[in-house]
PDB file with one MODEL, atoms N, CA, C and O in Angstrom:
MODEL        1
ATOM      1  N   UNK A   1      80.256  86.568 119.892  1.00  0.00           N
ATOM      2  CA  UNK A   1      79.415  87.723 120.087  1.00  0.00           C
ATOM      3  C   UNK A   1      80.224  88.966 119.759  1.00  0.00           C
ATOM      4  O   UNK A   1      81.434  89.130 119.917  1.00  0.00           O
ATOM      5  N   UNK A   2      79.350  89.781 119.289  1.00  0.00           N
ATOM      6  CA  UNK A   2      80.232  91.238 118.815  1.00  0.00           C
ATOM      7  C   UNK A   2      80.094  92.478 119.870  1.00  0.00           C
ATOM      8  O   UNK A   2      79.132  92.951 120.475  1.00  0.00           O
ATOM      9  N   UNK A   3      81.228  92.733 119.829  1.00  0.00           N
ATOM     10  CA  UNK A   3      81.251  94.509 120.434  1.00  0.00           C
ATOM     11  C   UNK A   3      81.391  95.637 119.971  1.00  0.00           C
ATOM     12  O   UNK A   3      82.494  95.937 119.515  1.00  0.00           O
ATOM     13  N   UNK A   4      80.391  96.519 119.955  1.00  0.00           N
ATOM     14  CA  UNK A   4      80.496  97.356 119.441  1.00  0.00           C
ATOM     15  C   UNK A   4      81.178  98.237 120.438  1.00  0.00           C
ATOM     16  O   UNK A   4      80.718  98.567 121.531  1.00  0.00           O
ATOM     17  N   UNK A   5      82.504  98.626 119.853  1.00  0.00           N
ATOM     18  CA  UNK A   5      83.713  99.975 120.834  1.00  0.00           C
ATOM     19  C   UNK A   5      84.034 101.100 119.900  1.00  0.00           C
ATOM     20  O   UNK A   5      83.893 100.787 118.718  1.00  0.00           O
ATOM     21  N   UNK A   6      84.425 102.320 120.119  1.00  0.00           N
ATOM     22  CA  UNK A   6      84.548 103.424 119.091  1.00  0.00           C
ATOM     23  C   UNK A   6      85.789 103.689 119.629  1.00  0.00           C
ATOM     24  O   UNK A   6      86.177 103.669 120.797  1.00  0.00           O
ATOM     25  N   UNK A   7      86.664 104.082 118.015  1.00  0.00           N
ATOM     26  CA  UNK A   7      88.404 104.799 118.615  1.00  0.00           C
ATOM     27  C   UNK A   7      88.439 105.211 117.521  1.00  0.00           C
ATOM     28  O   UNK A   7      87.690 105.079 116.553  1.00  0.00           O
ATOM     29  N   UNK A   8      89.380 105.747 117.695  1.00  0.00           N
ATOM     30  CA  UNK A   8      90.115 106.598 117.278  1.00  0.00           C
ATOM     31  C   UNK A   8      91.033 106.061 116.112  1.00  0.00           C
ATOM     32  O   UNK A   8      91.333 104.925 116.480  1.00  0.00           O
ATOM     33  N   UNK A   9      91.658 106.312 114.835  1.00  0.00           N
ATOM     34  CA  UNK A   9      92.646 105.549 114.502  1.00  0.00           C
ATOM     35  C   UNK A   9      92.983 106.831 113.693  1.00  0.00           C
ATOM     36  O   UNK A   9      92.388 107.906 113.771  1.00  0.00           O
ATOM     37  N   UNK A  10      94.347 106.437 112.677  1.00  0.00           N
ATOM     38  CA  UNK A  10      94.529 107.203 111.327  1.00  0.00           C
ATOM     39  C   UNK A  10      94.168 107.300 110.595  1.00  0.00           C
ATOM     40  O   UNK A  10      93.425 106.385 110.242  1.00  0.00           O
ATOM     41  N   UNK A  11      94.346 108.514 109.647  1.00  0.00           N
ATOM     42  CA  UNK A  11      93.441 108.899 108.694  1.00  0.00           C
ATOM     43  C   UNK A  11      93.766 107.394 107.792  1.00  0.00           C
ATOM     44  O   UNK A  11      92.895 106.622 107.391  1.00  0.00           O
ATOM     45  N   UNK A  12      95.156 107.247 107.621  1.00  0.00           N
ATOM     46  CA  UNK A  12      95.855 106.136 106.858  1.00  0.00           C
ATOM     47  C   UNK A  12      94.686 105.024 106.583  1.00  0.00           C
ATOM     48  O   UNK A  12      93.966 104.775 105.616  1.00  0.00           O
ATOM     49  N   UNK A  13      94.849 104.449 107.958  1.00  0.00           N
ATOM     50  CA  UNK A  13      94.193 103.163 108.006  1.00  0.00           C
ATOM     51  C   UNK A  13      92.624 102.970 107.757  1.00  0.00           C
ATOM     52  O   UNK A  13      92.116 101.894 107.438  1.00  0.00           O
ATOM     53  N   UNK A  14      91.882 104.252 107.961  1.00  0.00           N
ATOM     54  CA  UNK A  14      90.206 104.950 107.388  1.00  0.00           C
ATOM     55  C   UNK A  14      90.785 104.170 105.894  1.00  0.00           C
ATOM     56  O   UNK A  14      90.484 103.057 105.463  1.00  0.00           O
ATOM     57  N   UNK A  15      91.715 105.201 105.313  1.00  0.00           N
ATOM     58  CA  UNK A  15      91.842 104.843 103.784  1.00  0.00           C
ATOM     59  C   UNK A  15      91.999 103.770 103.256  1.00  0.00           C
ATOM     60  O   UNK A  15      91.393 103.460 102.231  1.00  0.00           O
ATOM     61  N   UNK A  16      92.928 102.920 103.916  1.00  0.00           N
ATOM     62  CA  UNK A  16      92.802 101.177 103.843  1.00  0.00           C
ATOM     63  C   UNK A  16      91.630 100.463 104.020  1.00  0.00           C
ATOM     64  O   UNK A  16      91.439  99.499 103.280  1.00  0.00           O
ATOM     65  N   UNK A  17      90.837 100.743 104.833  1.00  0.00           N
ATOM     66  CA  UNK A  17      89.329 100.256 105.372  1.00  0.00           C
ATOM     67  C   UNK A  17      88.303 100.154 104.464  1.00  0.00           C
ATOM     68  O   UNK A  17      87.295  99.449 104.485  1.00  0.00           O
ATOM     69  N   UNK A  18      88.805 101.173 103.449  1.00  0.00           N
ATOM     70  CA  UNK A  18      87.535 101.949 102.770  1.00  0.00           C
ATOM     71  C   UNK A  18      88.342 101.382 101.037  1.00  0.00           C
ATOM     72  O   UNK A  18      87.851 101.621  99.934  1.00  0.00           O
ATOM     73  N   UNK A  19      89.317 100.809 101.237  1.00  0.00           N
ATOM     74  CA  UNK A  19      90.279 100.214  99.811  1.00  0.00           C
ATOM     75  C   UNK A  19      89.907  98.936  99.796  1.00  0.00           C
ATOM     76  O   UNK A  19      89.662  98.371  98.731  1.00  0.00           O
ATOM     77  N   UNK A  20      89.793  98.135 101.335  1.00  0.00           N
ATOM     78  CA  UNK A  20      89.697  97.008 101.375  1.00  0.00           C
ATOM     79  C   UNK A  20      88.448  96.451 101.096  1.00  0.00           C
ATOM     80  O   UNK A  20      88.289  95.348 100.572  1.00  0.00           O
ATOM     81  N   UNK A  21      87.242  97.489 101.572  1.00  0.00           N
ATOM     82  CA  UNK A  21      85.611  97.271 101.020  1.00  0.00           C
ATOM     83  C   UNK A  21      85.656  97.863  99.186  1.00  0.00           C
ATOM     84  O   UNK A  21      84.862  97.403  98.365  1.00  0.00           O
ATOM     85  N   UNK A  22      86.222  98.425  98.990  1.00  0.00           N
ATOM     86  CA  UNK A  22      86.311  99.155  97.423  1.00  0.00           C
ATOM     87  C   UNK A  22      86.639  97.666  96.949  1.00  0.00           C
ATOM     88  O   UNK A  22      85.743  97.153  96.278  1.00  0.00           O
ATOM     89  N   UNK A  23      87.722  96.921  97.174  1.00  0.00           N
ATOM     90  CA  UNK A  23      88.346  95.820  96.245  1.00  0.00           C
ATOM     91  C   UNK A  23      87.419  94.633  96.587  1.00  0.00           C
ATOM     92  O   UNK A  23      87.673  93.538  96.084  1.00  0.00           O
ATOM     93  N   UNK A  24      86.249  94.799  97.498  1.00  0.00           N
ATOM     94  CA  UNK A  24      86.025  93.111  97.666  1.00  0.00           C
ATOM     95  C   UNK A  24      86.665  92.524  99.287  1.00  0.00           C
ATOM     96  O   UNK A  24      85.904  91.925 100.047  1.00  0.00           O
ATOM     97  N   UNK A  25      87.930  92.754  99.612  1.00  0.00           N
ATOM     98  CA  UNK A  25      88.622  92.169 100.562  1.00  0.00           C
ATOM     99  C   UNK A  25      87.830  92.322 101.791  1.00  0.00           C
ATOM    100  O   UNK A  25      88.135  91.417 102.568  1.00  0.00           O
ATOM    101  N   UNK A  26      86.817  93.207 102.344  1.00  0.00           N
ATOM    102  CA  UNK A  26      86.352  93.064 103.242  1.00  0.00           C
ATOM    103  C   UNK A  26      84.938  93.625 102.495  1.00  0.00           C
ATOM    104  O   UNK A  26      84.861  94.263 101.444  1.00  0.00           O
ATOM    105  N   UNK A  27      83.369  92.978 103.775  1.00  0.00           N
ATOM    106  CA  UNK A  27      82.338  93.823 103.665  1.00  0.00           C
ATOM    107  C   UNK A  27      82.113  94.938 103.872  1.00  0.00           C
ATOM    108  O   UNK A  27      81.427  95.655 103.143  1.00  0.00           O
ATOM    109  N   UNK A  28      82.786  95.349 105.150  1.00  0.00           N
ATOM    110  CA  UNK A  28      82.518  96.580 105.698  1.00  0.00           C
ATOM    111  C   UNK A  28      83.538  97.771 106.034  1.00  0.00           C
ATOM    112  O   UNK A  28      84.563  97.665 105.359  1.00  0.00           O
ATOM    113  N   UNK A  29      83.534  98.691 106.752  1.00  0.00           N
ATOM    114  CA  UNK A  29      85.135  99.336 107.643  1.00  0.00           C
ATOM    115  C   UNK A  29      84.937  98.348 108.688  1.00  0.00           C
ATOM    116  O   UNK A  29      85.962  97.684 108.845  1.00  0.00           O
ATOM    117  N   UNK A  30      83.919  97.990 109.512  1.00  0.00           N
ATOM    118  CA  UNK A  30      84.034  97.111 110.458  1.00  0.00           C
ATOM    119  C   UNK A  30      84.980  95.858 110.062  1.00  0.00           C
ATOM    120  O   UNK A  30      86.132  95.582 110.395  1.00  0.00           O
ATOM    121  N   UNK A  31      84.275  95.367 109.429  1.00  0.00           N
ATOM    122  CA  UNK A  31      85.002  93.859 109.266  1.00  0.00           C
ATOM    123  C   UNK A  31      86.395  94.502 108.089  1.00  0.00           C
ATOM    124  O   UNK A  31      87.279  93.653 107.979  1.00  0.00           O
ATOM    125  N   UNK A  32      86.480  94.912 107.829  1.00  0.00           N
ATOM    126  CA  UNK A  32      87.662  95.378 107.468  1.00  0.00           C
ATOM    127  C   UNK A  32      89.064  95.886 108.624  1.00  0.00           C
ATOM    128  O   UNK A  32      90.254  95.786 108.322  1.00  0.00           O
ATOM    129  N   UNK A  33      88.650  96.306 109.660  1.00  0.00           N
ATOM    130  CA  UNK A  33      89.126  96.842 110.624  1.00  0.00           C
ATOM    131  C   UNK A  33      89.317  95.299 111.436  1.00  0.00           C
ATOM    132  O   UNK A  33      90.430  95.225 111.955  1.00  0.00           O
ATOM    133  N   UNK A  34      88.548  94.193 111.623  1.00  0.00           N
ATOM    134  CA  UNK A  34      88.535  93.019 111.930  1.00  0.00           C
ATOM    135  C   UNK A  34      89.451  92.285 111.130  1.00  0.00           C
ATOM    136  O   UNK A  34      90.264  91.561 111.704  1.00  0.00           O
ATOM    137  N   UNK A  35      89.444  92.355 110.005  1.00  0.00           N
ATOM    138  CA  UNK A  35      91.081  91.610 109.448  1.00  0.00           C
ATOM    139  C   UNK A  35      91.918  92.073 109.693  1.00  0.00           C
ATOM    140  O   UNK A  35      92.792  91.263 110.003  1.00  0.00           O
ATOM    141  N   UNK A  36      92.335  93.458 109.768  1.00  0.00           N
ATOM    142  CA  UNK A  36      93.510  94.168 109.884  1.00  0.00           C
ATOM    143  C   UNK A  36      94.181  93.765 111.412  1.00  0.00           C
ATOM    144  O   UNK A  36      95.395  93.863 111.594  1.00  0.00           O
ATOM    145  N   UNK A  37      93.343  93.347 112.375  1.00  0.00           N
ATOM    146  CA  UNK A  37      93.561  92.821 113.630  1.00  0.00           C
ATOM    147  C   UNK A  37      93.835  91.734 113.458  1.00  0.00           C
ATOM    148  O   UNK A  37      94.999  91.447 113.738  1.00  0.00           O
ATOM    149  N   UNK A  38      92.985  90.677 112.956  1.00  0.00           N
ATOM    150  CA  UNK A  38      93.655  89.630 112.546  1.00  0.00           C
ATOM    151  C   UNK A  38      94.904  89.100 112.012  1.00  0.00           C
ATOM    152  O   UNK A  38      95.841  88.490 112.528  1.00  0.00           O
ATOM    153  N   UNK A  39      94.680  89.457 110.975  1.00  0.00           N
ATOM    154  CA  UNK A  39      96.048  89.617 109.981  1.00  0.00           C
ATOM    155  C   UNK A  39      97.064  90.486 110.049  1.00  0.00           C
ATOM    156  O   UNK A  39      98.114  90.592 109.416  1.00  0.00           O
ATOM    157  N   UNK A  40      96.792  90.822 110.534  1.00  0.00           N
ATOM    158  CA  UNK A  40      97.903  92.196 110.777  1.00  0.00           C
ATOM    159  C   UNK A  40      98.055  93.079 109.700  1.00  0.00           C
ATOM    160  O   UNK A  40      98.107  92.765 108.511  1.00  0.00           O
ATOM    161  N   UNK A  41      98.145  94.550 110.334  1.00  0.00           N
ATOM    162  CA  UNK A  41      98.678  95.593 109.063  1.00  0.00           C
ATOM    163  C   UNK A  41      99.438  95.470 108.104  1.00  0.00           C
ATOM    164  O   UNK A  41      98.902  96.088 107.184  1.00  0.00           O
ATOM    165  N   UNK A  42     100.485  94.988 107.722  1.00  0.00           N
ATOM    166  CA  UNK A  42     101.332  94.714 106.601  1.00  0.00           C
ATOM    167  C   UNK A  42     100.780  93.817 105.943  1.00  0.00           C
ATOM    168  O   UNK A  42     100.441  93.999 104.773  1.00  0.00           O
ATOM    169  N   UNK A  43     100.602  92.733 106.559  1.00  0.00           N
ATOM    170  CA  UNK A  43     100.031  91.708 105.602  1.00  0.00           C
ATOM    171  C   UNK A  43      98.679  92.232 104.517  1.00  0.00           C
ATOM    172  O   UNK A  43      98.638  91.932 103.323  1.00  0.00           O
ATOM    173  N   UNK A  44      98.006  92.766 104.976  1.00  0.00           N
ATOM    174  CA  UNK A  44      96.373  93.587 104.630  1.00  0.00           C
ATOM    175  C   UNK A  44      96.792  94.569 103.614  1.00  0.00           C
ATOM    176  O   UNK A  44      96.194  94.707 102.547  1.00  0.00           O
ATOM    177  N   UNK A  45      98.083  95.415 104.047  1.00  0.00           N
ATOM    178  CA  UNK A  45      98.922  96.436 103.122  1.00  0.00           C
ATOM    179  C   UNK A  45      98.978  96.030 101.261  1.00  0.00           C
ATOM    180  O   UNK A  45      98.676  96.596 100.210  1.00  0.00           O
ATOM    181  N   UNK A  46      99.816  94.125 101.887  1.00  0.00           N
ATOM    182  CA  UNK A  46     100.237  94.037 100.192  1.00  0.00           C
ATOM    183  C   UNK A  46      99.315  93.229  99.683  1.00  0.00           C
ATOM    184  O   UNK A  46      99.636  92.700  98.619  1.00  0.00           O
ATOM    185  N   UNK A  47      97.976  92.897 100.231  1.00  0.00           N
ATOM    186  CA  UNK A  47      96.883  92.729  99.220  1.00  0.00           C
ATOM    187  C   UNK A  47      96.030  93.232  99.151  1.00  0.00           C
ATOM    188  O   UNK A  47      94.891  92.834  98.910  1.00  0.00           O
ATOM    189  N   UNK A  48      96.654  94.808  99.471  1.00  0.00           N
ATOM    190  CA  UNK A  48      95.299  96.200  98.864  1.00  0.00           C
ATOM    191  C   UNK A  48      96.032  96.608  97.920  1.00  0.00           C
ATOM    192  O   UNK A  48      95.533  97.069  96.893  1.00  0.00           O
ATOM    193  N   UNK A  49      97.889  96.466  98.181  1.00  0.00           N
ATOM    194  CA  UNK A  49      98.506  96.481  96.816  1.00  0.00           C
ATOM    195  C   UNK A  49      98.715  95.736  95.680  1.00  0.00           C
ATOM    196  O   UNK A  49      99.294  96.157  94.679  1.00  0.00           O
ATOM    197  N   UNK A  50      98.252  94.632  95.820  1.00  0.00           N
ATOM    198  CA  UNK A  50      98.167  93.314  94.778  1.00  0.00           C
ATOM    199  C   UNK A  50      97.082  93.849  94.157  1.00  0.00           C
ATOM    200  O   UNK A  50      97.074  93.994  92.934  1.00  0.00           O
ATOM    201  N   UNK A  51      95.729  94.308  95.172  1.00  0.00           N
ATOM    202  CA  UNK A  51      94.384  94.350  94.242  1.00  0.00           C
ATOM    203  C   UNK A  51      94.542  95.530  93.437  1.00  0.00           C
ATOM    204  O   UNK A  51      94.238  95.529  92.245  1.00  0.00           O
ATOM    205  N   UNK A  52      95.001  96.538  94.029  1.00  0.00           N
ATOM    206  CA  UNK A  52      95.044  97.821  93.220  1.00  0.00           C
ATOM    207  C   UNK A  52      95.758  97.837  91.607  1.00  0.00           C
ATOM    208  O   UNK A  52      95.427  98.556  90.664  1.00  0.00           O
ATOM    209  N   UNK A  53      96.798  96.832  91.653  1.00  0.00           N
ATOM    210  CA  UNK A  53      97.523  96.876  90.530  1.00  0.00           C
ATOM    211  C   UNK A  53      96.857  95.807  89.662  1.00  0.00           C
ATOM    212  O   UNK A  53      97.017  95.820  88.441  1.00  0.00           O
ATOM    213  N   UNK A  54      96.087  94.848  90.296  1.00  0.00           N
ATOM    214  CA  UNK A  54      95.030  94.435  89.606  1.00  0.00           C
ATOM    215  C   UNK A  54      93.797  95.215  88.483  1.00  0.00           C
ATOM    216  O   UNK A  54      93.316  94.823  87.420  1.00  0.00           O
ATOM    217  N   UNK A  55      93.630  96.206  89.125  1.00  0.00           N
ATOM    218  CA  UNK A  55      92.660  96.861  88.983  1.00  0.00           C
ATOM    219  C   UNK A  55      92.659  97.842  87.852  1.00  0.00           C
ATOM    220  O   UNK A  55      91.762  98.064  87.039  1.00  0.00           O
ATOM    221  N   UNK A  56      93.937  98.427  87.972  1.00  0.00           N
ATOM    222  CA  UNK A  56      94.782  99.462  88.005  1.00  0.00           C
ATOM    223  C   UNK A  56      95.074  98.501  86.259  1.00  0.00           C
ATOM    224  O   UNK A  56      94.391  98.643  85.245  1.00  0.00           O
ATOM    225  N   UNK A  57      95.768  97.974  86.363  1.00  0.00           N
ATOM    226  CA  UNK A  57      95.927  96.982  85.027  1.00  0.00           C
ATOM    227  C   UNK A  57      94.834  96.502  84.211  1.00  0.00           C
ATOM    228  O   UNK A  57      95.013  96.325  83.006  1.00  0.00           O
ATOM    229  N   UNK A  58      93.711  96.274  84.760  1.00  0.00           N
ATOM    230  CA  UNK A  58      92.687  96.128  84.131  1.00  0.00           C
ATOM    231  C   UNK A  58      92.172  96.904  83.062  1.00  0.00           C
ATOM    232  O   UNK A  58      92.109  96.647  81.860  1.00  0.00           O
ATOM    233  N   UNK A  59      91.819  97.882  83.698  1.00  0.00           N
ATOM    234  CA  UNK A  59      91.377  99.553  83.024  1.00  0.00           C
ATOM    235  C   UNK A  59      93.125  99.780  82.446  1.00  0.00           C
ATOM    236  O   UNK A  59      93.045 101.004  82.343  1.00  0.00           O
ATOM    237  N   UNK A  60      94.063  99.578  82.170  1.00  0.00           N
ATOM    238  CA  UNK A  60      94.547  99.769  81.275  1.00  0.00           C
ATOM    239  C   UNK A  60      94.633  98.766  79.898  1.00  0.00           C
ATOM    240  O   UNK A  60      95.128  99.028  78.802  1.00  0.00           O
ATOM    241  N   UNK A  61      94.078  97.732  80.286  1.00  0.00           N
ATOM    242  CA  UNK A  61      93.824  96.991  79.325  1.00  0.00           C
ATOM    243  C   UNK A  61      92.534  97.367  78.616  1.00  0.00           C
ATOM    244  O   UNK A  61      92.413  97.189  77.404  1.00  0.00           O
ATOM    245  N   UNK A  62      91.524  97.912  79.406  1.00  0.00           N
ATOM    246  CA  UNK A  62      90.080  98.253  78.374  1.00  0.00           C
ATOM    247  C   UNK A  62      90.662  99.555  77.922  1.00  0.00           C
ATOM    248  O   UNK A  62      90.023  99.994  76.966  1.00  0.00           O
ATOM    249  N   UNK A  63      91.410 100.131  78.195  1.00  0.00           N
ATOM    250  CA  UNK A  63      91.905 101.072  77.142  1.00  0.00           C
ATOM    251  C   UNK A  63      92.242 100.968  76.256  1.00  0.00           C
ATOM    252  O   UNK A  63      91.801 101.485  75.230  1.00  0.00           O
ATOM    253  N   UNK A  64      93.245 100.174  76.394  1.00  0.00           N
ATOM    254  CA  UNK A  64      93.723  99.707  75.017  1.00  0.00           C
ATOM    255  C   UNK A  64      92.932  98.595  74.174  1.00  0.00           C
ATOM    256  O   UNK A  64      93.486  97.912  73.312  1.00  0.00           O
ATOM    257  N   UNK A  65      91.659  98.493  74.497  1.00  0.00           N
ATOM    258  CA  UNK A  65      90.852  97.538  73.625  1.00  0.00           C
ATOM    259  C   UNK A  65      90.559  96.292  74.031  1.00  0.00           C
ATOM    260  O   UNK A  65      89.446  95.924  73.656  1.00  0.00           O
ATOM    261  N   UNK A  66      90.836  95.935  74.322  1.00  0.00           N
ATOM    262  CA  UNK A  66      91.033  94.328  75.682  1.00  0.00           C
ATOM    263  C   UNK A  66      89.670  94.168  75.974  1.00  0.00           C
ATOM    264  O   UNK A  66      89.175  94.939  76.796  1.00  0.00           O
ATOM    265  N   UNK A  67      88.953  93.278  75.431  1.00  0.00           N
ATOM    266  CA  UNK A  67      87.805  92.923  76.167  1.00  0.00           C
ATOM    267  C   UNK A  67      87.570  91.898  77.455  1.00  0.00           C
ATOM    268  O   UNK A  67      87.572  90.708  77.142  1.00  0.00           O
ATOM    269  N   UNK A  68      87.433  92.104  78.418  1.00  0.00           N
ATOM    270  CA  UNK A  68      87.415  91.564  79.827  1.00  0.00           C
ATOM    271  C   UNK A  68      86.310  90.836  80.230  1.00  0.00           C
ATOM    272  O   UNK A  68      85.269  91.469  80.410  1.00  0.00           O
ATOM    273  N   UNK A  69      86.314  89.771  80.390  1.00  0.00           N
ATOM    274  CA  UNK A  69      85.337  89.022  80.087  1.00  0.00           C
ATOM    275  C   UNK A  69      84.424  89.043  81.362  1.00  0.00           C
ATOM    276  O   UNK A  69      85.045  88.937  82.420  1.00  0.00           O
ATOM    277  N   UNK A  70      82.748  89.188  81.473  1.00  0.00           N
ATOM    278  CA  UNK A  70      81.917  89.195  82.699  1.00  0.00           C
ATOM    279  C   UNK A  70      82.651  88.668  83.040  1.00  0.00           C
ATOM    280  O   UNK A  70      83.311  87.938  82.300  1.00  0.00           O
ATOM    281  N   UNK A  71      83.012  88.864  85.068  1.00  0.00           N
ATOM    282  CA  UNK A  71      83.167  87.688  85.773  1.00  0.00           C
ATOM    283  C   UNK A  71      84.359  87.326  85.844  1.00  0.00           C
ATOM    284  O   UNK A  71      84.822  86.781  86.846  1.00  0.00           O
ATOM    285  N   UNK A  72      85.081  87.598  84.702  1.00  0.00           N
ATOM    286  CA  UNK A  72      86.331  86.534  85.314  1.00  0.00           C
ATOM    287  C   UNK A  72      87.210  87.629  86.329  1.00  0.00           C
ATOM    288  O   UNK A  72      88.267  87.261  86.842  1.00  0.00           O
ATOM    289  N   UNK A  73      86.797  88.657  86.501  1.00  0.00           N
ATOM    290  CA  UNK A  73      87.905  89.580  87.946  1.00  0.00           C
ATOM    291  C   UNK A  73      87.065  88.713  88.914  1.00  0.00           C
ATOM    292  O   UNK A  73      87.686  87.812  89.477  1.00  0.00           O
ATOM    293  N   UNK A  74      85.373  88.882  89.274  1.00  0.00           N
ATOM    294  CA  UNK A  74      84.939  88.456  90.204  1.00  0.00           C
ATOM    295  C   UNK A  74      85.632  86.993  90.479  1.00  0.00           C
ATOM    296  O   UNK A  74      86.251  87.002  91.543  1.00  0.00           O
ATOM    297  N   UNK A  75      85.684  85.639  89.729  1.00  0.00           N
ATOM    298  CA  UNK A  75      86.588  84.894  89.708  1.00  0.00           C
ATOM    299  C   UNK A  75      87.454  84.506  90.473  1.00  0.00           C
ATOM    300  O   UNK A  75      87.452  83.632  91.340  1.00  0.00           O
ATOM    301  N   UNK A  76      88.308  85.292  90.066  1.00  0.00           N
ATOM    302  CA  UNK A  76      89.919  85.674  90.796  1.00  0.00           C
ATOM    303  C   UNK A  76      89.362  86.480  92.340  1.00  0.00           C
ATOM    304  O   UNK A  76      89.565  85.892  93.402  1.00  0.00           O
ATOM    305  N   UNK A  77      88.830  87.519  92.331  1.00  0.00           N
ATOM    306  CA  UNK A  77      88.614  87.338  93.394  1.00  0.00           C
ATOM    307  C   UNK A  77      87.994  86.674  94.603  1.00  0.00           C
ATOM    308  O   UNK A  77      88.171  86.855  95.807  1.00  0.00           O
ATOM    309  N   UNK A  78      87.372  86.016  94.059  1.00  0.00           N
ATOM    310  CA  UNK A  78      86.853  84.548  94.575  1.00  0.00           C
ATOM    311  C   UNK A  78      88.093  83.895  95.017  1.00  0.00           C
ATOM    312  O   UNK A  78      88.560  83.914  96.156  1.00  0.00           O
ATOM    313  N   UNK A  79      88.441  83.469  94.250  1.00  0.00           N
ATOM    314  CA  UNK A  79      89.710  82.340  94.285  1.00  0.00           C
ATOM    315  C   UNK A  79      90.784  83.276  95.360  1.00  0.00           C
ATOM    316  O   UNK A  79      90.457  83.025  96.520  1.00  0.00           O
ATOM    317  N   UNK A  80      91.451  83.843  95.328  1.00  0.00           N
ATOM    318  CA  UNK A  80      92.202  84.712  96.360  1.00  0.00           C
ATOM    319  C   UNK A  80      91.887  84.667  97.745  1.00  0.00           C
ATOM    320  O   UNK A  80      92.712  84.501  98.643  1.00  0.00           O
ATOM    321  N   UNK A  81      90.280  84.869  97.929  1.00  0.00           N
ATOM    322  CA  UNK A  81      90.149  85.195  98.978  1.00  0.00           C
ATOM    323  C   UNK A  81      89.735  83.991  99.823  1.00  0.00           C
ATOM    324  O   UNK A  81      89.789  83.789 101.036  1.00  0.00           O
ATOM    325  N   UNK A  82      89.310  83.270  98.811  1.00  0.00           N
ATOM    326  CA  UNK A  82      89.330  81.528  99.314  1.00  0.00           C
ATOM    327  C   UNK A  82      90.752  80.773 100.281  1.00  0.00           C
ATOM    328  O   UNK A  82      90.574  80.111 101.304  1.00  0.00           O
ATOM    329  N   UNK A  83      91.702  80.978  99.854  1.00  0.00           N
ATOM    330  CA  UNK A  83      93.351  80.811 100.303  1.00  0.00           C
ATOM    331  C   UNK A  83      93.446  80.978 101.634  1.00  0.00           C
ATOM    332  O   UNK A  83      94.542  80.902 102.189  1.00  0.00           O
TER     333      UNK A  83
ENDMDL
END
């Protein structure tokens, strides 16, 4: 069963919350805020930094011409979050 409680946190971790629903890694800030408890902060840290440089690499590849095929990021992120 769920509880709904309100706090307070850092701006920081808002920004992680809101990286972790941006990449896929969570649905919500809620359930985003629910892994970060889980998993703990660091851990959550280096796979908002894994995804970002994912991402981040991507769009430098359609820059440079790289065609990216439907689907295969969704894919991978599939597969990742499966683990």
């Amino acid at each position: 069963m769920s509880v709904t409680v309100s706090i307070k946190v850092r701006r920081e971790l808002v920004e992680l919350a809101d990286k972790m629903v941006r990449y896929g890694i969570a649905r919500s800030r809620s359930h985003a805020f629910n892994i970060m408890i889980e998993k703990g902060l660091e851990s959550v840290r280096r796979e908002v930094m894994f995804w970002e440089e994912v991402y981040r690499k991507t769009e430098e590849y359609k820059k440079k011409g790289y065609r990216i095929r439907h689907g295969g990021l969704t894919k991978l992120l599939e597969e990742e979050r499966s683990r």
